[in-house]
N, C-alpha and C positions, 0 to 999 in steps of 0.2 A: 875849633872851627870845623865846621861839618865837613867843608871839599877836603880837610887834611884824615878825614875817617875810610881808612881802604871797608872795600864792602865784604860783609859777614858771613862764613863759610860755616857752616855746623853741621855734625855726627847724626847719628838718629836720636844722641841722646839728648841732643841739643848744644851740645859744646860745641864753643867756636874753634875753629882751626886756627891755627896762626895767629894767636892772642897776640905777640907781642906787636905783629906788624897791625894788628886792631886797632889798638890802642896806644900805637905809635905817637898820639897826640896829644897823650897825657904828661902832664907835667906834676914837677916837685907840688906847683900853689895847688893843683886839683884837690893833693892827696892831702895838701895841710890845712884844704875849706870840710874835707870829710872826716879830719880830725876835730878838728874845730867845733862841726855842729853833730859829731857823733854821741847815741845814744843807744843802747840795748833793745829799749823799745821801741824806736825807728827800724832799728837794723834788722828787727823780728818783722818789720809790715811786710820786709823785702824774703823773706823768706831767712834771714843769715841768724844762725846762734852764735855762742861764746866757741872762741879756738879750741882745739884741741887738744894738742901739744906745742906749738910756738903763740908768740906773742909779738906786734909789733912796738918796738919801745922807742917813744917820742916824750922827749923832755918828760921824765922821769916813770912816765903814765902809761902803764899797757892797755893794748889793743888787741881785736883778733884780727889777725892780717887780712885774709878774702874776706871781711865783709866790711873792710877798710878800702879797697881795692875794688869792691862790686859797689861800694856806694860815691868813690871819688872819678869814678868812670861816667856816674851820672855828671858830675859836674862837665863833662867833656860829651856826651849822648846827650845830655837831659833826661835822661833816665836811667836808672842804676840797673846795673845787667843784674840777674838773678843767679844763685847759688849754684844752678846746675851747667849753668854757661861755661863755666872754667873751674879747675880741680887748685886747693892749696897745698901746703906740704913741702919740705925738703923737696927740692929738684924741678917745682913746678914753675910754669912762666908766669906765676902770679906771685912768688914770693922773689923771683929774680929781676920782676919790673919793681916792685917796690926795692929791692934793695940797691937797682940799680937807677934807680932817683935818690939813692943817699937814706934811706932809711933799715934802720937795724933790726934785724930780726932773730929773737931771742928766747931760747926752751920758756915753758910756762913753769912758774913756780911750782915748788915741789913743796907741800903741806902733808903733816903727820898728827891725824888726831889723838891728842891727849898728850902730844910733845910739847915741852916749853919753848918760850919765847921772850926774847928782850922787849921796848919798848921798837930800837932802833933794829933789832933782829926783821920785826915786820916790816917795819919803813923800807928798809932795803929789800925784802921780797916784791913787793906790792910795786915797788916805786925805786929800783933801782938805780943808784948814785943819785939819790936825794940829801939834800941839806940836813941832817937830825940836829935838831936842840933841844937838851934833855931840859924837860920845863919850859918849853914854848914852840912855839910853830905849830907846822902843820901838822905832824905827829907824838909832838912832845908834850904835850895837855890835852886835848879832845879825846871824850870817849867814843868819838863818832871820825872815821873819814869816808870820805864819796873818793871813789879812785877806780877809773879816771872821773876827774871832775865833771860833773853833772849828768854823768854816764844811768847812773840809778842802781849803781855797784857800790857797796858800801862794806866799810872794816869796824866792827864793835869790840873796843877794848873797854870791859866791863870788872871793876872791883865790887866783889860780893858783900853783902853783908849790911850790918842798920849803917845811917848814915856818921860820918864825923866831920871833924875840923875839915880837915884835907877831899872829903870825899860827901858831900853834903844828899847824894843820891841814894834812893832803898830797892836796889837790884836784888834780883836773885832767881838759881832756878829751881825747878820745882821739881821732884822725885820722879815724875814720869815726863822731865823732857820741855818742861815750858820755861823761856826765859820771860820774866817778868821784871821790866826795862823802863827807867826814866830817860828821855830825850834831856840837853841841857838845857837849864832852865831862860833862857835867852827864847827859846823855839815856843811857837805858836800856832795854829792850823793855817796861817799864812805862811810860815817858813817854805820856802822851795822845797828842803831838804825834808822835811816833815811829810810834805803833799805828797812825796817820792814814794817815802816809806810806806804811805798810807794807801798809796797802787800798786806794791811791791807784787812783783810775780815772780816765785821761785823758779817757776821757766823759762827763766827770761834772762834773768839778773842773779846775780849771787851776793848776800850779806855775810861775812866769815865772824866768827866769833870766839872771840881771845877772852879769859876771864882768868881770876884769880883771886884767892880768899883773902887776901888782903896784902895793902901798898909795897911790901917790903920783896911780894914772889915775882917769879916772873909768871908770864901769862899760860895759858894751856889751850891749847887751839881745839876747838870744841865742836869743828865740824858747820855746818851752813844754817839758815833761819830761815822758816817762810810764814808769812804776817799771819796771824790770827786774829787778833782784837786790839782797838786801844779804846778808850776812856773817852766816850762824846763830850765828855764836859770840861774836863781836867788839862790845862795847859800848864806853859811855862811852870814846870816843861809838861809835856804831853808823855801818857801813859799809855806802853803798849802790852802784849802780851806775844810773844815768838813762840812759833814750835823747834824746836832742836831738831832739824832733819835725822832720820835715820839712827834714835837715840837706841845708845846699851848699856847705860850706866844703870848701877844699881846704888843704892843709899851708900853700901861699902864701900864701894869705889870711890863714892863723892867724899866720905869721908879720906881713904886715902889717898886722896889727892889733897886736901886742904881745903875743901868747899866745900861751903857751908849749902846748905839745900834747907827749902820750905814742904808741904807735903803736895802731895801730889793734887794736881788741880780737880782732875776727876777721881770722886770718889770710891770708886770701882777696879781703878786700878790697879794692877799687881806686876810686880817686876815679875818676868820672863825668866821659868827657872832655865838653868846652865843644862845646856845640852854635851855631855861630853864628846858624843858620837854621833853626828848629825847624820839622818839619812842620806844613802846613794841615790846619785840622780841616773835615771836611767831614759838614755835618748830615744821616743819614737816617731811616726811618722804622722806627720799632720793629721787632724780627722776629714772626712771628707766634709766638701761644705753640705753646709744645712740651703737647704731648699726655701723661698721664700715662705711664709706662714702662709696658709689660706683660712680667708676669709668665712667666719660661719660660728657660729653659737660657740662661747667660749666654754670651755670644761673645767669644773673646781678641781683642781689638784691638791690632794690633802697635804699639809706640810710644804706649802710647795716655799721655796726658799730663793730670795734673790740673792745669790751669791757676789756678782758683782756689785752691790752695794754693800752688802759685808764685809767683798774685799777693799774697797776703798774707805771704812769705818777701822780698819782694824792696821795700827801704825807699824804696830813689831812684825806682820806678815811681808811684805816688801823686802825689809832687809834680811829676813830668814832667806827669801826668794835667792835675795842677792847672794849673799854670802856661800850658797852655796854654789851657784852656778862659779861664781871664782873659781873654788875647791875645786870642782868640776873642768873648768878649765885649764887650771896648773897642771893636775895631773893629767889630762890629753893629752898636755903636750911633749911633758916630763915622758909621758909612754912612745910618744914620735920622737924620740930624742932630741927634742928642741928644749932643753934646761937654761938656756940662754933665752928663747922668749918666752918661756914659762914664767924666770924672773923679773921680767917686765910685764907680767899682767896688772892691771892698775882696777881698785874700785874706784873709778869716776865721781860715784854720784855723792861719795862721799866729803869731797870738797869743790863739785861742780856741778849742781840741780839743774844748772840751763843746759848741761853739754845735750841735750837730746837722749842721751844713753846711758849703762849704769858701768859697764865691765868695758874696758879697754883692753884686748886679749889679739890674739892671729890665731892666722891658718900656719901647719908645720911648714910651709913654702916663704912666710914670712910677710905673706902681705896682711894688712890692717882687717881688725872685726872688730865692729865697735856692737855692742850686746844689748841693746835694752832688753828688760826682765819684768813680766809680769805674773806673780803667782797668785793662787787663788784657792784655795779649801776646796771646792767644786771641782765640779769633773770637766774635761778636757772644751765641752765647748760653751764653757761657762763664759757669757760677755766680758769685755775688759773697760777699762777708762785709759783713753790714751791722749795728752796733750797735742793740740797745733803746733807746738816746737818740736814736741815727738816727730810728727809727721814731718814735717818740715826736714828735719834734718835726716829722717829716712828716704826721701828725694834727695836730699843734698850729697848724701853717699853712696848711692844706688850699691858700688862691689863690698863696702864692708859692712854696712847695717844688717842685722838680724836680729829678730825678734825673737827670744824664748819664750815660751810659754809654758810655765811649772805651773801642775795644778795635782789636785789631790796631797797637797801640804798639810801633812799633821804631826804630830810630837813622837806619837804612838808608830808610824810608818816604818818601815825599815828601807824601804825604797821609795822613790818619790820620783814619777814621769816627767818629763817635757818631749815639746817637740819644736821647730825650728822654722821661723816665716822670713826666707833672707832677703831682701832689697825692699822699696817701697813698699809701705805698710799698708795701703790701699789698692795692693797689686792682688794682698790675700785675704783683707777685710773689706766687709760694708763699713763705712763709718758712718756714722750719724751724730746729728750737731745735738747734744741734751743740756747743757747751757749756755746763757746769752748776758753779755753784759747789760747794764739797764741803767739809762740815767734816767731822773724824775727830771719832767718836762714833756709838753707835746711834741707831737711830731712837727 
């Protein structure tokens, strides 16, 4: 009821003051209409990504608490307050009015690529104190779960290999990284679940992917999937094709694990030789900005190279990027004597492509840095590609977001630069819109 909404007091940053007396007028049914009709792709028009570190857990199904919280506040406004309005996290008045309407809130599952798993080991990550029946339900036959339901979040438990009795589907992945993936044969391009898959955005939503070389193993958690292709003609079931976020398997691997692998989709491919000693990153100072272009006869430049499309062509450069700035980080901190949060650095991006960012790391004072990493072969002010969740969620943390920027990545390097763009990513870049969604139809 609007006369029961005291009036709105905000920072420069735009927070409200005194959230709780705000929103005084929220209630338990607000928050269980925003469970109810919550979706990932909704919760991105509003500006909200996937949690971070907690979860809110509601009848077995996780949640990310503020953007459960920013969208069940619209059922009481009429319009759902925005990301930057109010801070989530341990201690904050956003997860203490959610808990203090009776709802639980709970660390976010902890995922280890290439560690095994049960059937029922997932179900209770995913879906804490859920029902398992091994051989039925809702995790106990499907190679497929949507969790939370109808969210556009989805878990694949995938047996490798030709088809059999038991396992009538011909999966498999492929040497550089593609899971090639039968839906069950019941699905259709009318399936709900199907039409999901078929608009999946890795920045958006997360698909995890459990596989195993056959019926008798337990699964091997394989890290996340973002859509590439399926089959215009081929249903029931419908044929897709996944990329394996962030792949480092090599054939040997796949073999010692028990999976079985097909060859590489692209025929050019070559697995990434083993770098035993990765280059030193070495931190320096932004460059200054570039001046807008002026207008006038453009000049051939021989060779000239667009590096920012090389780097988003080129799949194993990202996670070199990654992997180092970790190294990187562990030891900064390990050198400030913080060996305590050095062991809590987390690669994010490796079981969560929507979080906005790639390295979950601190400052030696201990407050949050969340990292995203863009590297690039090219020199320091080589373009980049950055996601609207990206951006989004560099607003949404204005004090821990920072953006690296490694460039000059190569094998041969013995050092290798960055430099550091911390809060809003539009505080230090021009951005510019280079694609557009398109349906066929007039306007």
């Amino acid at each position: 009821m609007a006369s029961a909404i005291t009036a709105v007091s905000t920072g420069p940053s735009g927070r409200i003051h005194q959230l709780r007396q705000y929103l005084a007028g929220l209630s338990q049914q607000h928050v269980l209409a925003a469970l109810a009709g919550f979706s990932y792709r909704t919760a991105a028009q509003y500006g909200y990504s996937d949690s971070t570190d907690y979860d809110l857990l509601h009848d077995t199904q996780r949640y990310p608490p503020k953007a459960i919280l920013g969208l069940a506040a619209g059922q009481l406004l009429g319009q759902p307050l925005p990301p930057k309005a109010f801070a989530g996290g341990l201690g904050s008045p956003c997860f203490a009015i959610l808990q203090g309407l009776g709802f639980q809130i709970v660390p976010k599952l902890a995922l280890q690529r290439y560690q095994r798993y049960s059937r029922q080991d997932i179900s209770q990550l995913f879906e804490p104190g859920c029902r398992f029946s091994r051989g039925s339900g809702r995790w106990g036959i499907p190679g497929i779960v949507e969790t939370p339901k109808n969210s556009g979040q989805f878990v694949f438990l995938v047996t490798l290999g030709p088809p059999t009795e038991g396992n009538p589907y011909q999966d498999a992945i492929t040497a550089d990284g593609y899971l090639i993936w039968e839906s069950q044969s019941r699905h259709d391009f009318a399936s709900p679940a199907i039409q999901r898959l078929q608009q999946h955005d890795a920045a958006q939503s997360n698909i995890h992917l459990f596989v195993r070389g056959n019926s008798h193993d337990q699964y091997a958690y394989m890290g996340v999937l973002a859509y590439h292709y399926h089959h215009p003609s081929k249903q029931n079931p419908v044929h897709f094709e996944w990329q394996i976020l962030h792949w480092d398997r090599t054939p040997e691997q796949l073999s010692e694990m028990g999976l079985p692998y097909r060859a590489a989709l692209n025929p050019l491919y070559q697995a990434a030789p083993a770098t035993p000693q990765p280059p030193l990153l070495q931190r320096v100072d932004p460059p200054a900005a570039n001046p807008a272009p002026k207008r006038g006869k453009a000049k051939h430049v021989a060779a000239n190279i667009d590096w920012a499309a090389r780097d988003q062509r080129n799949r194993d450069l990202g996670l070199r990027g990654e992997e180092r700035v970790l190294q990187y980080e562990i030891a900064q901190l390990q050198q400030q004597g913080r060996a305590d949060l050095a062991a809590q650095v987390k690669h994010v991006a490796l079981q969560n492509a929507a979080a906005g960012y790639d390295i979950a790391s601190f400052y030696p004072d201990g407050r949050a840095k969340f990292i995203e990493v863009k590297t690039t072969q090219g020199p320091a002010d080589t373009p980049f590609y950055i996601s609207a969740n990206e951006v989004n969620v560099s607003s949404e943390y204005p004090d821990a977001y920072v953006l690296y920027r490694v460039y000059g990545l190569s094998e041969d390097a013995d050092s290798v630069q960055f430099f550091e763009l911390p809060g809003p990513v539009g505080q230090h870049c021009q951005l510019e819109a280079v694609s557009f969604r398109a349906r066929v139809g007039s306007v």
